[in-house]
C-alpha atoms as a printed R data frame, in Angstrom:
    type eleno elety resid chain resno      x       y       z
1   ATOM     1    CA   UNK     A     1 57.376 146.452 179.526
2   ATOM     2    CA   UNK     A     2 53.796 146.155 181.229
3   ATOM     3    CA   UNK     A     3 53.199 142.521 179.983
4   ATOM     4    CA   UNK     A     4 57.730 141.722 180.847
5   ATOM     5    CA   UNK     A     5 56.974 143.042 184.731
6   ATOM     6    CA   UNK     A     6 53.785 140.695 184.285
7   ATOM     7    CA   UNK     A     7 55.318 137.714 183.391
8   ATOM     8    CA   UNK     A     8 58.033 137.978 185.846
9   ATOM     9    CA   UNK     A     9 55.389 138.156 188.594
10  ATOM    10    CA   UNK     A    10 53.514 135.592 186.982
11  ATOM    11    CA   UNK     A    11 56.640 133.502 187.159
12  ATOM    12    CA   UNK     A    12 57.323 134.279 191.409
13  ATOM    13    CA   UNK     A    13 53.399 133.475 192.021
14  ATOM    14    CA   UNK     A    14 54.026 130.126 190.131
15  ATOM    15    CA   UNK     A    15 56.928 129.086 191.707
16  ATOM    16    CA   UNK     A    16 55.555 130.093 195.529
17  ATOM    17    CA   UNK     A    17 52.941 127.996 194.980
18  ATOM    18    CA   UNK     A    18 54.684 125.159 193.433
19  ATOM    19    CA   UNK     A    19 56.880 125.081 196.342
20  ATOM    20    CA   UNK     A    20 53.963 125.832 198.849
21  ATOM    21    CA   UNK     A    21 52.015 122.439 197.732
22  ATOM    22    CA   UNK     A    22 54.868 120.530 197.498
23  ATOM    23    CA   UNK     A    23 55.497 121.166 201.225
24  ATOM    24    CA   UNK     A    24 51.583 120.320 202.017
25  ATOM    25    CA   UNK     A    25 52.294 117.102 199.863
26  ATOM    26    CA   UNK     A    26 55.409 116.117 201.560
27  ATOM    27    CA   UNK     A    27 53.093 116.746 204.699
28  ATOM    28    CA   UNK     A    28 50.248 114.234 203.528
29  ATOM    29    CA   UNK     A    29 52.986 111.408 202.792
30  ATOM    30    CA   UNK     A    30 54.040 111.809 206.240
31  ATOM    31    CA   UNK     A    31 50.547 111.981 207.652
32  ATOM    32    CA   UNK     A    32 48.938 109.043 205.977
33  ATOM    33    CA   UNK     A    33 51.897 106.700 205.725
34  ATOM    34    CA   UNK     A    34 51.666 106.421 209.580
35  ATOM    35    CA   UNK     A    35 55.726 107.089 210.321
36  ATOM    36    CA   UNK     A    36 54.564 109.241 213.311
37  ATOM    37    CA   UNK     A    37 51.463 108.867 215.706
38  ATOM    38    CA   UNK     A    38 48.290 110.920 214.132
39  ATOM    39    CA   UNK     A    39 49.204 113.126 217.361
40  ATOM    40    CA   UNK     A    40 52.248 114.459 215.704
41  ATOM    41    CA   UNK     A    41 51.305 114.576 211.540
42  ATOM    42    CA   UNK     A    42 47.551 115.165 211.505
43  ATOM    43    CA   UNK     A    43 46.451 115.397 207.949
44  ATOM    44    CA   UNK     A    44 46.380 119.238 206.447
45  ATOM    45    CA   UNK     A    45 42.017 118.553 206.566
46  ATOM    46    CA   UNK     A    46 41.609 118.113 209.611
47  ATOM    47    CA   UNK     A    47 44.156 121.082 211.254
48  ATOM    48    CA   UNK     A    48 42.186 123.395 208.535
49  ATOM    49    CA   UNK     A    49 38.899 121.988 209.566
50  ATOM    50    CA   UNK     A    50 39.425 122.772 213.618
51  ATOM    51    CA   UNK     A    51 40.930 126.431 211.979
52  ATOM    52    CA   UNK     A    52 37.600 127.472 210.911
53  ATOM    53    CA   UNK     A    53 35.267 125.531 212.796
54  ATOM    54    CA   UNK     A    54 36.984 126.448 216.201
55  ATOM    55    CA   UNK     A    55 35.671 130.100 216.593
56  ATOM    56    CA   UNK     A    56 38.342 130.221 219.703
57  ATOM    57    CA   UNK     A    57 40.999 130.507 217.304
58  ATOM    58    CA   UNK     A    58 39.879 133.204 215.196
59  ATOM    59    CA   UNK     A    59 38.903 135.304 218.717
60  ATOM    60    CA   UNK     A    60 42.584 134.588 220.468
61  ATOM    61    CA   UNK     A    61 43.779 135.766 217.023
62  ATOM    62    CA   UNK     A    62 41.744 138.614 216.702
63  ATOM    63    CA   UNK     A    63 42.701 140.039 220.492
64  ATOM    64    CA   UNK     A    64 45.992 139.574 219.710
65  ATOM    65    CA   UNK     A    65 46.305 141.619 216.561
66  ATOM    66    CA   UNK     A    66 44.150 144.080 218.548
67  ATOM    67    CA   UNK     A    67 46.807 144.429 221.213
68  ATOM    68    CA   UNK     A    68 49.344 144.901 218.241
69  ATOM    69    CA   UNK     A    69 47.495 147.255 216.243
70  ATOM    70    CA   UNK     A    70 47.183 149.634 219.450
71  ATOM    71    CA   UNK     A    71 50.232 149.570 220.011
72  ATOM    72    CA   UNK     A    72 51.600 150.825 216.929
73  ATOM    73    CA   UNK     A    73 48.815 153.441 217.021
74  ATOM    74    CA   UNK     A    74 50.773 155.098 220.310
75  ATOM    75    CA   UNK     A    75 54.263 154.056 219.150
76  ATOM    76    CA   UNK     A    76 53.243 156.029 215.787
77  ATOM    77    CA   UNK     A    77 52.734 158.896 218.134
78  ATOM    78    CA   UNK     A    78 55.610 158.630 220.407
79  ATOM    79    CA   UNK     A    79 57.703 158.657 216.962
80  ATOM    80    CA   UNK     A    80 56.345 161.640 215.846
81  ATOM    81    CA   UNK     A    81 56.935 163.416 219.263
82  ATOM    82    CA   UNK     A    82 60.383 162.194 219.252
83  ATOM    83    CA   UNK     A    83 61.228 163.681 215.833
84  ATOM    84    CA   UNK     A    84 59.846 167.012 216.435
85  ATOM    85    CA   UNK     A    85 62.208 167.212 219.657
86  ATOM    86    CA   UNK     A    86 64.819 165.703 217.973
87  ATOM    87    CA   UNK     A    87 64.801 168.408 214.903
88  ATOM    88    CA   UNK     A    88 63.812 171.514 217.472
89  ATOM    89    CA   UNK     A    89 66.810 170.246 220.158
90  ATOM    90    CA   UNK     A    90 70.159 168.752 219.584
91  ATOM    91    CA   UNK     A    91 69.975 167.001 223.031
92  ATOM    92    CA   UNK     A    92 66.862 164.998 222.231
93  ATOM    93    CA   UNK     A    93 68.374 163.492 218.802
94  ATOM    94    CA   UNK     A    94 71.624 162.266 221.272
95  ATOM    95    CA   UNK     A    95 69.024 161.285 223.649
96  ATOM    96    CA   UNK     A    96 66.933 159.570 221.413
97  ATOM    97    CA   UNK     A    97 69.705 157.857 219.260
98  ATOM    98    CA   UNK     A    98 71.215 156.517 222.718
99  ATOM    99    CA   UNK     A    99 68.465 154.770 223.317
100 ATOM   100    CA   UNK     A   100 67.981 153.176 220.226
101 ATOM   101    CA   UNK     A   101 71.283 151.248 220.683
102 ATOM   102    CA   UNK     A   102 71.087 150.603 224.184
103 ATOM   103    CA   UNK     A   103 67.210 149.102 223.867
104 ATOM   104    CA   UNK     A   104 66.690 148.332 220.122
105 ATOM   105    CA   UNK     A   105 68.609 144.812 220.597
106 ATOM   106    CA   UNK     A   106 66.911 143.987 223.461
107 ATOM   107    CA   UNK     A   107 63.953 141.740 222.930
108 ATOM   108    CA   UNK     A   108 60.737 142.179 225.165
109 ATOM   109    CA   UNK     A   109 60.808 138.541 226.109
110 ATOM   110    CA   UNK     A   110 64.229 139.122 228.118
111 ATOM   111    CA   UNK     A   111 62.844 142.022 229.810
112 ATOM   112    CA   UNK     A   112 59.579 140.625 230.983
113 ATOM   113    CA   UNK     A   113 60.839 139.734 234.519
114 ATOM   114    CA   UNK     A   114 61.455 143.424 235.096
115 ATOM   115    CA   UNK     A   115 58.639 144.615 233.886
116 ATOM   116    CA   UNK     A   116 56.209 142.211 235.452
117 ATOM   117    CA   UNK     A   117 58.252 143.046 238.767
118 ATOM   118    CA   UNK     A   118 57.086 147.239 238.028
119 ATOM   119    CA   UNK     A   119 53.671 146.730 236.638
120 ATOM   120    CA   UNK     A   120 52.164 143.211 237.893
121 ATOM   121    CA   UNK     A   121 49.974 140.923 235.397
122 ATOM   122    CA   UNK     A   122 48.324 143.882 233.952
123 ATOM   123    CA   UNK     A   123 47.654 145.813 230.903
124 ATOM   124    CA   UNK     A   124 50.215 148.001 231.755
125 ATOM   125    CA   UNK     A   125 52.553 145.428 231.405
126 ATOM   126    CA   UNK     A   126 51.840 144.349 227.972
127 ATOM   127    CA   UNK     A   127 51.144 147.766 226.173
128 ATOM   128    CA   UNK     A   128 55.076 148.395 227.778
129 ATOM   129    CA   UNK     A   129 56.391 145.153 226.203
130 ATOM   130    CA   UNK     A   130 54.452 146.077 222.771
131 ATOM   131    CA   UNK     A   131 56.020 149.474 222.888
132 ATOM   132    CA   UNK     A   132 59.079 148.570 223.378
133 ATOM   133    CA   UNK     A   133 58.286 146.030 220.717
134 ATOM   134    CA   UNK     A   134 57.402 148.280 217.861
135 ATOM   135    CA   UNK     A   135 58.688 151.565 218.609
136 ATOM   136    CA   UNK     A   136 62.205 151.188 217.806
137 ATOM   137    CA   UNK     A   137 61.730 149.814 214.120
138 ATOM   138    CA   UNK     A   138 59.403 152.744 213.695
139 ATOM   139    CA   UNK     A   139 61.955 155.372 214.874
140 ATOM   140    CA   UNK     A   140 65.047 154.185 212.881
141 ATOM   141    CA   UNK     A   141 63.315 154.044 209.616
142 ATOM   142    CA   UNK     A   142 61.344 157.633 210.236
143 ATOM   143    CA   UNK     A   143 64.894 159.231 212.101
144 ATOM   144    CA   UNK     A   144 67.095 157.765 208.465
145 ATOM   145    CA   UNK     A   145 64.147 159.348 206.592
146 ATOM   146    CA   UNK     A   146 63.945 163.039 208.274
147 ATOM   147    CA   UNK     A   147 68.030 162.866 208.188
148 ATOM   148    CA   UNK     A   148 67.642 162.438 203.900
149 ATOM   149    CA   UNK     A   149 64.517 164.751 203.471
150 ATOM   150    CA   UNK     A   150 66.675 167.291 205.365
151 ATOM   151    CA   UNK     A   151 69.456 166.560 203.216
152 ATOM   152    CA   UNK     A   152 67.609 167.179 200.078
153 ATOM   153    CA   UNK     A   153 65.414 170.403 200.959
154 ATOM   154    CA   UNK     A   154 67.862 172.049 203.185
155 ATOM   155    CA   UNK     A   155 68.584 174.466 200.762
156 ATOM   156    CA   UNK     A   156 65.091 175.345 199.922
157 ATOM   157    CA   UNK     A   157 64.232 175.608 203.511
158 ATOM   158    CA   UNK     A   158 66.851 178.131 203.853
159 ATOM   159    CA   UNK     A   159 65.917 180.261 200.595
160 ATOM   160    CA   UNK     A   160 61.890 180.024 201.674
161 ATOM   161    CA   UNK     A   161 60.094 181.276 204.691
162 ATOM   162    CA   UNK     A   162 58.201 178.191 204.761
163 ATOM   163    CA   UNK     A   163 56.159 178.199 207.966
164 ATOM   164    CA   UNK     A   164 56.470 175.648 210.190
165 ATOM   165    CA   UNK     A   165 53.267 173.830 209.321
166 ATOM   166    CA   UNK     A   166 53.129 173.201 206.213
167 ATOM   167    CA   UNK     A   167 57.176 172.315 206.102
168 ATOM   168    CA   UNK     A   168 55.964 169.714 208.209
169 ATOM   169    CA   UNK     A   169 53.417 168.253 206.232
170 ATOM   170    CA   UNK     A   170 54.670 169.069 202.598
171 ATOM   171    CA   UNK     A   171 58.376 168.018 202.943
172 ATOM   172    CA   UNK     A   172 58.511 165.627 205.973
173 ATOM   173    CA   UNK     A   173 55.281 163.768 206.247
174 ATOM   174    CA   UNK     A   174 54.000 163.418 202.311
175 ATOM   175    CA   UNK     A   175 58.029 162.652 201.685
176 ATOM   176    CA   UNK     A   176 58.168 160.100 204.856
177 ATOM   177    CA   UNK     A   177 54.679 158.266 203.776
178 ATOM   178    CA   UNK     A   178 56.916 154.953 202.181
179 ATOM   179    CA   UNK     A   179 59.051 154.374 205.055
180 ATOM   180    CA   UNK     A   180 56.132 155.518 207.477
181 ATOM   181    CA   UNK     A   181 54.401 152.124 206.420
182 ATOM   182    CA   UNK     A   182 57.906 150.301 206.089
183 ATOM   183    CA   UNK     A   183 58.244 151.324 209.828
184 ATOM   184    CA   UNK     A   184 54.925 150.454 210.378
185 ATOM   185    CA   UNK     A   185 55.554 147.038 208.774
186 ATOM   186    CA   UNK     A   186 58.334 145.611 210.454
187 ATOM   187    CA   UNK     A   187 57.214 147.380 213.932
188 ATOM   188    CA   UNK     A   188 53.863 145.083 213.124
189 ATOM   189    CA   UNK     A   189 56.277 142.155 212.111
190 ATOM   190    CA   UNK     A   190 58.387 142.765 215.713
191 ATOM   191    CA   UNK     A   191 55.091 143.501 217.882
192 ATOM   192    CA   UNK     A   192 53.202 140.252 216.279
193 ATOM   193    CA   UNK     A   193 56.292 138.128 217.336
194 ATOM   194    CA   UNK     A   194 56.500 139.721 220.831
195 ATOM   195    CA   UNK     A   195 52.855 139.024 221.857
196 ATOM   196    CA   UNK     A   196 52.612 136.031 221.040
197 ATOM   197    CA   UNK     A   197 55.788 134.869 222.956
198 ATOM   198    CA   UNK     A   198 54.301 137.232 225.587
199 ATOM   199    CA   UNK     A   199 51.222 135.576 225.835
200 ATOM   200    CA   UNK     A   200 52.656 132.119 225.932
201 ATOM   201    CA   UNK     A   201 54.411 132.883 228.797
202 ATOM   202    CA   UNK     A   202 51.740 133.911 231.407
203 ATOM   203    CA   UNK     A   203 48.873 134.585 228.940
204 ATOM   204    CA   UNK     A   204 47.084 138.167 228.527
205 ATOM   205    CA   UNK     A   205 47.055 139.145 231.873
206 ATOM   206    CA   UNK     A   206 45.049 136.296 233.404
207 ATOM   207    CA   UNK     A   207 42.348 136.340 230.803
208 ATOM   208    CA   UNK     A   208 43.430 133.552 228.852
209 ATOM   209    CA   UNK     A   209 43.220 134.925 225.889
210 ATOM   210    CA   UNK     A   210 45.167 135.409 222.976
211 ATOM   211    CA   UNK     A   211 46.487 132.949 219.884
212 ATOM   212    CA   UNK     A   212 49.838 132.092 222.206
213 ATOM   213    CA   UNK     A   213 48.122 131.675 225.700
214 ATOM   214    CA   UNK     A   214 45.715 129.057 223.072
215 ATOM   215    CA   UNK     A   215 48.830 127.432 221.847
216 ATOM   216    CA   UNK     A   216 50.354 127.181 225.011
217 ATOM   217    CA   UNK     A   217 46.518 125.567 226.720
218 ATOM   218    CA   UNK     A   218 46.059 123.162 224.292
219 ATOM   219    CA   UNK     A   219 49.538 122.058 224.439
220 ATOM   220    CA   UNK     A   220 49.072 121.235 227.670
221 ATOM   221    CA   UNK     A   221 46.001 119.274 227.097
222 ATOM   222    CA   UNK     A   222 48.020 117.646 224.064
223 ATOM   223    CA   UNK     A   223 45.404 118.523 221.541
224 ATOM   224    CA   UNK     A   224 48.010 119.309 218.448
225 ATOM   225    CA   UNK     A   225 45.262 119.427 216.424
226 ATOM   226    CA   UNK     A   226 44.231 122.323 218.304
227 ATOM   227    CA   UNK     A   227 47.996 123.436 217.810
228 ATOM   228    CA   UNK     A   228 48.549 123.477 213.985
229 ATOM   229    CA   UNK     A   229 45.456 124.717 213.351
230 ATOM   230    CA   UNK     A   230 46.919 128.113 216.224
231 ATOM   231    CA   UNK     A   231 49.839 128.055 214.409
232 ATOM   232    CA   UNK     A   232 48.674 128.183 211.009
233 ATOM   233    CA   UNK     A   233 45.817 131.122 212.084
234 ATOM   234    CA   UNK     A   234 49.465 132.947 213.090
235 ATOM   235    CA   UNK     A   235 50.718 132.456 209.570
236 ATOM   236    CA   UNK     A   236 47.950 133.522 207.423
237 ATOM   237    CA   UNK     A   237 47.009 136.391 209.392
238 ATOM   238    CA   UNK     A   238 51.192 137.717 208.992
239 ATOM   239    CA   UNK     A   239 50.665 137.058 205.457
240 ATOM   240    CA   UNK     A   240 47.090 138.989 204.907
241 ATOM   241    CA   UNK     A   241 48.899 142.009 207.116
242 ATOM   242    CA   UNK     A   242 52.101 142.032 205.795
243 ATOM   243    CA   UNK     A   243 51.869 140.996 202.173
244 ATOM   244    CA   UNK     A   244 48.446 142.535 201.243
245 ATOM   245    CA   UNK     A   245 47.255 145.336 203.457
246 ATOM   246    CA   UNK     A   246 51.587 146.782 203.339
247 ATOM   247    CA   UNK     A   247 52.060 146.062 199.977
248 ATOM   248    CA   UNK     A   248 48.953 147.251 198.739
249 ATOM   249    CA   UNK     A   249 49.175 150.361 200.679
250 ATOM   250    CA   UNK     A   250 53.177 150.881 199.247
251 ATOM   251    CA   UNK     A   251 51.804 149.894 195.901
252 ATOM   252    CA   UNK     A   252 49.240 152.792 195.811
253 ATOM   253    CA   UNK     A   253 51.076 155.634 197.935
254 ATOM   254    CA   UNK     A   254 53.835 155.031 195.537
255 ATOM   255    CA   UNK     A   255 51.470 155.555 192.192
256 ATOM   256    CA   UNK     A   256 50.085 159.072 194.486
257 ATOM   257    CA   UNK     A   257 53.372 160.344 195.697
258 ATOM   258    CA   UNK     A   258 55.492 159.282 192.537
259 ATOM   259    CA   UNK     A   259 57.696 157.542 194.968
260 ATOM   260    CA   UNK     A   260 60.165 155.723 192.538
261 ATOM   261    CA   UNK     A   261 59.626 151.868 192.736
């Protein structure tokens, strides 16, 4: 069975990368066949060449995952506030899942004008936009999670003076852990989008920083180079986040917990 699951990842890795260097290949052909102006289709060498010899474009990456990782760190918080309400008061849950459909859809982008009309270019601004951003994901997948632990143990909540504590921890937190980082993964997926859309709009704040207030400069100065090279930084960070650090963290929480695969 070991060496069957094996193969048949084997098999996805293969065909990934198959299709991965056949898109860099169809790239080349285009590059070096001179269809397009150099400014357009610069070869794959020299867009990975200004990627790691450009130290801008590893900072502007690295304050923008900053902004993102902060706020999931508060939106993690908020969550669990709003889920202790929500299970102690009736009101909150309708409060709470009210929200949730009025503001989930609503993407930060289209409610930037308001927000830079209450808070100004500031910080505020932004960590508003990210929380709005990454909460909702976060609170849907924790809120479906308490409703099915509660579900399950209601009966042995009943039968058990369990105190409040350790009900908490034991039942709701070590039995939420999978869709915790599930939340946490698609909140990162939403808040990475957001900032960088954010940022190419009127750039962090007026510090002109940031991968999309980088994108958006050296568009203007019509250095593509400069452009693939932002744009590709953007993809290979999602992929270290989302496909290592998630799945290795739902890989070995599942193994502890003996959370079925």
């Amino acid at each position: 069975m070991a060496v069957i699951q094996w193969l048949r990842r084997s098999r996805k890795t293969t065909l990934k990368m198959t299709l991965f260097f056949l898109i860099c290949l169809l790239w080349e052909i285009v590059a070096y066949s001179k269809v397009y102006p150099e400014a357009l289709f610069p070869p794959i060498e020299k867009i990975i060449k200004r990627l790691i010899h450009d130290g801008s474009v590893l900072t502007s990456i690295s304050f923008s995952l900053f902004q993102v990782l902060i706020a999931l760190g508060i939106s993690v918080i908020c969550v669990l506030l709003m889920l202790i309400l929500s299970k102690r008061f009736r009101l909150c849950q309708e409060c709470f899942d009210l929200l949730y459909t009025l503001l989930s859809p609503i993407p930060s982008v289209a409610i930037l004008p308001l927000v830079i009309l209450w808070f100004g270019l500031s910080s505020k601004a932004i960590l508003f936009l990210m929380l709005h951003a990454t909460i909702w994901p976060l609170w849907i997948q924790l809120k479906l999670c308490q409703d099915r632990l509660s579900c399950r143990f209601y009966e042995l909540e009943n039968a058990y003076p369990i105190p409040l504590i350790k009900r908490l921890y034991n039942i709701y937190f070590l039995g939420s852990v999978p869709d915790l980082i599930m939340g946490l993964q698609n909140g990162f997926n939403r808040g990475w989008r957001a900032i960088i859309s954010i940022e190419m709009i009127f750039g962090m704040v007026g510090t002109h920083m940031g991968i999309g207030w980088f994108i958006y400069e050296k568009r203007m100065l019509m250095d593509t180079v400069s452009v693939y090279s932002g744009i590709l930084g953007i993809m290979l960070c999602g992929i270290l986040i989302d496909h290592l650090l998630f799945n290795t963290l739902k890989k070995h929480l599942s193994i502890r917990w003996d959370i079925p695969k």
